[in-house]
VOGU-3710 file (C-alpha; in Angstrom, 3 decimals, decimal comma):
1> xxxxxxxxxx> -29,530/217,408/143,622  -31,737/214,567/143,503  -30,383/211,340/145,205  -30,575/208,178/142,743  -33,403/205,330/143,909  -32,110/202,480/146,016  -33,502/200,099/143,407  -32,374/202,384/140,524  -28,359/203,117/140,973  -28,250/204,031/137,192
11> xxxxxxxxxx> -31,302/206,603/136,995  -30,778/209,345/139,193  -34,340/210,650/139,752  -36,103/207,890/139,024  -38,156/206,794/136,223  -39,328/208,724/132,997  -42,833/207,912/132,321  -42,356/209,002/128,316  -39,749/206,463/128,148  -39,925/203,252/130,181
21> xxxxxxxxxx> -38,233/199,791/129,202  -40,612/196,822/128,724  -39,180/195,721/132,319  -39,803/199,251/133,372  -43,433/199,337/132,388  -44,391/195,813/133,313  -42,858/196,734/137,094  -44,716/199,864/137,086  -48,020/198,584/135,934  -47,753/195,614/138,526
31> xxxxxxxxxx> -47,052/197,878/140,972  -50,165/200,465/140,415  -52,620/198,020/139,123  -52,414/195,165/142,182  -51,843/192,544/139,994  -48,334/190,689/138,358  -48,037/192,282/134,593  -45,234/190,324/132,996  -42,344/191,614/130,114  -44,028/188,503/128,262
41> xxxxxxxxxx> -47,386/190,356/128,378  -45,846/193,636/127,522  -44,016/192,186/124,396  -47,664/190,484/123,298  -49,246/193,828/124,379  -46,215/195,522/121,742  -47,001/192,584/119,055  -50,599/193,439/118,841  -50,054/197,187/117,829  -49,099/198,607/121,488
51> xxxxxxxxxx> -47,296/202,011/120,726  -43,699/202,573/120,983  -41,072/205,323/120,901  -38,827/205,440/117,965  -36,122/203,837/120,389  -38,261/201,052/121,562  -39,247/202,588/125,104  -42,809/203,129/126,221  -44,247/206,010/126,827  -46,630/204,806/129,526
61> xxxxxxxxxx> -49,212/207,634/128,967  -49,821/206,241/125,266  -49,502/202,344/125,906  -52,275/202,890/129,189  -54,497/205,269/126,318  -53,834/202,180/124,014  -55,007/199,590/126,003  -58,079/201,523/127,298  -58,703/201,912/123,502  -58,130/198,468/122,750
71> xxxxxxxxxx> -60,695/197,216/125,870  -63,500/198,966/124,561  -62,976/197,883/121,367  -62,653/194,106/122,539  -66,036/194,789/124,678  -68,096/196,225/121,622  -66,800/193,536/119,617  -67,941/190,894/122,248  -71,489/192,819/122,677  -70,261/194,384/125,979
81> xxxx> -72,203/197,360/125,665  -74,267/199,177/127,620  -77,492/197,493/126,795  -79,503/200,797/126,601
//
């Protein structure tokens, strides 16, 4: 049986990436992308169309497919293609 997280007493096995909190997520992307992602910027990120589960969590799959989505847009609207 899997042994619950030292910084996670309440989720034995850790974190499930189809259902984060907006805590959850903001930890996790701050963590993998080197730089400090904040709840406020997740909430903004939510605000602006950012998908959501029924319940409110994040599936972190969808939201990082969102935001890649929502980049390219911003850099085609801003003339940030490839210049060919």
């Amino acid at each position: 049986m899997p042994t619950p997280r030292e910084d996670q007493p309440d989720r034995p096995g850790g974190l499930n990436p189809a259902a984060l909190s907006v805590t959850d997520t903001a930890r996790t992307l701050t963590r993998v992308g080197g730089r400090p992602i904040t709840e406020a910027m997740i909430e903004r990120d939510i605000e602006d169309g950012a998908p959501t589960n029924a319940d409110g969590t994040i599936n972190l799959v969808h939201f990082a497919a969102w935001l890649v989505r929502d980049m390219a847009e911003s850099a085609s609207a801003n003339g940030g293609g490839r210049g060919d």
